[in-house]
C-alpha positions in Angstrom: 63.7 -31.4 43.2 62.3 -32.5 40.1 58.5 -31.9 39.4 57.0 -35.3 38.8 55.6 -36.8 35.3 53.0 -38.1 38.0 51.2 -34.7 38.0 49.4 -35.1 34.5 49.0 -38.6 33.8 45.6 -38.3 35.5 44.0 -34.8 34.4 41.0 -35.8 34.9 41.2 -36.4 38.6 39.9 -33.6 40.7 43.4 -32.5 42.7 43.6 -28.8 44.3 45.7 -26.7 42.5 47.9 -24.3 44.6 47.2 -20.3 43.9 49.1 -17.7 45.5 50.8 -14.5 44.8 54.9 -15.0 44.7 57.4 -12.1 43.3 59.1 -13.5 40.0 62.3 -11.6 39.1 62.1 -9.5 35.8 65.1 -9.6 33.6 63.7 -7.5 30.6 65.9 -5.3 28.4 64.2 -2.5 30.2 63.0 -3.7 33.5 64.7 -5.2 36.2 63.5 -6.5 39.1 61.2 -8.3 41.2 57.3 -8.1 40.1 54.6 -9.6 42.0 52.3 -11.7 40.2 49.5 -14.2 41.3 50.5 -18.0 40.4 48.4 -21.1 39.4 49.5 -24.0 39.4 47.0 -26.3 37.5 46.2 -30.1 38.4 47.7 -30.9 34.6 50.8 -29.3 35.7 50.6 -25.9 33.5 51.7 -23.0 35.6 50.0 -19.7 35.2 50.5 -16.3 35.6 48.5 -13.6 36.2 49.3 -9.1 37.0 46.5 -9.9 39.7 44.2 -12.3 41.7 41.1 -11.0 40.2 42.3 -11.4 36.2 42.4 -15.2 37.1 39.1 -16.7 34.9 38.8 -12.9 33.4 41.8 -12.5 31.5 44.5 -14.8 29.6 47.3 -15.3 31.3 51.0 -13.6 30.7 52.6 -16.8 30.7 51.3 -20.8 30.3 54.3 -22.9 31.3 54.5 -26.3 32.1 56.3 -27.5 34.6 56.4 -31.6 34.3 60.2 -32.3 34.8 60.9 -29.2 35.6 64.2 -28.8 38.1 63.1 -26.2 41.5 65.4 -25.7 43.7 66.5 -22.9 46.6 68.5 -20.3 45.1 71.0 -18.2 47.5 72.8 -16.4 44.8 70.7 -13.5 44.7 71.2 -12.5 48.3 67.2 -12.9 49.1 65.7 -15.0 51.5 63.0 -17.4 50.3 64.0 -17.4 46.8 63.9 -20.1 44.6 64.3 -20.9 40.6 62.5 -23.1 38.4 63.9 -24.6 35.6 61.7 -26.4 32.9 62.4 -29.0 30.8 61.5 -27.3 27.6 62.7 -24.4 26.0 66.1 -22.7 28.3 64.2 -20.0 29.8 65.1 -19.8 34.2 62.6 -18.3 36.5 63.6 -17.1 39.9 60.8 -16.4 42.6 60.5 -15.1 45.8 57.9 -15.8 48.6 57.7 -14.3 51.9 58.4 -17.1 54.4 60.0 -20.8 54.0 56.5 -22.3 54.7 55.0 -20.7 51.2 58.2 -21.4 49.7 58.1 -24.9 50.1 54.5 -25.3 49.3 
């Protein structure tokens, strides 16, 4: 799936954003691993992160990206269920995340 161009060509439009917490696997130098984080997607198609629900609006994010032809796609490689990677069109950096049920996956 390919995350539609469709998603900021109207920012000012009022659209729900989807929030949620997801796990988002940490490939660091020194930490490995799966971290869970709380996720915004905004109606201009920026994704946010956040350590926790309550820094959302109170803190800056730990990561802006935008996801406006990005590629997302299930992921089965890592031998978790629900788990799926995003890929987006700038820069060459891969995310993998992990939800708890196909349901929040898909959303």
């Amino acid at each position: 799936m390919v995350v539609g161009s469709d998603i900021s060509r109207y920012p000012n439009t009022p659209r729900p954003t989807c929030r949620g917490y997801l796990h988002k696997r940490t490939q660091s130098a020194i930490l490995k691993g799966w971290r869970k984080r709380w996720f915004v997607l905004k109606h201009n198609g920026y994704l946010h992160y956040y350590k926790h629900k309550k820094d959302e609006g109170k803190c800056r994010p730990l990561e802006v990206t935008c996801l406006e032809g990005a590629e997302i796609g299930v992921d089965t490689s890592l031998g978790k269920p629900f788990v799926f990677k995003c890929t987006p069109q700038s820069g060459n950096r891969i995310f993998y995340f992990c939800a708890t049920s196909s349901q929040e996956m898909k959303r």
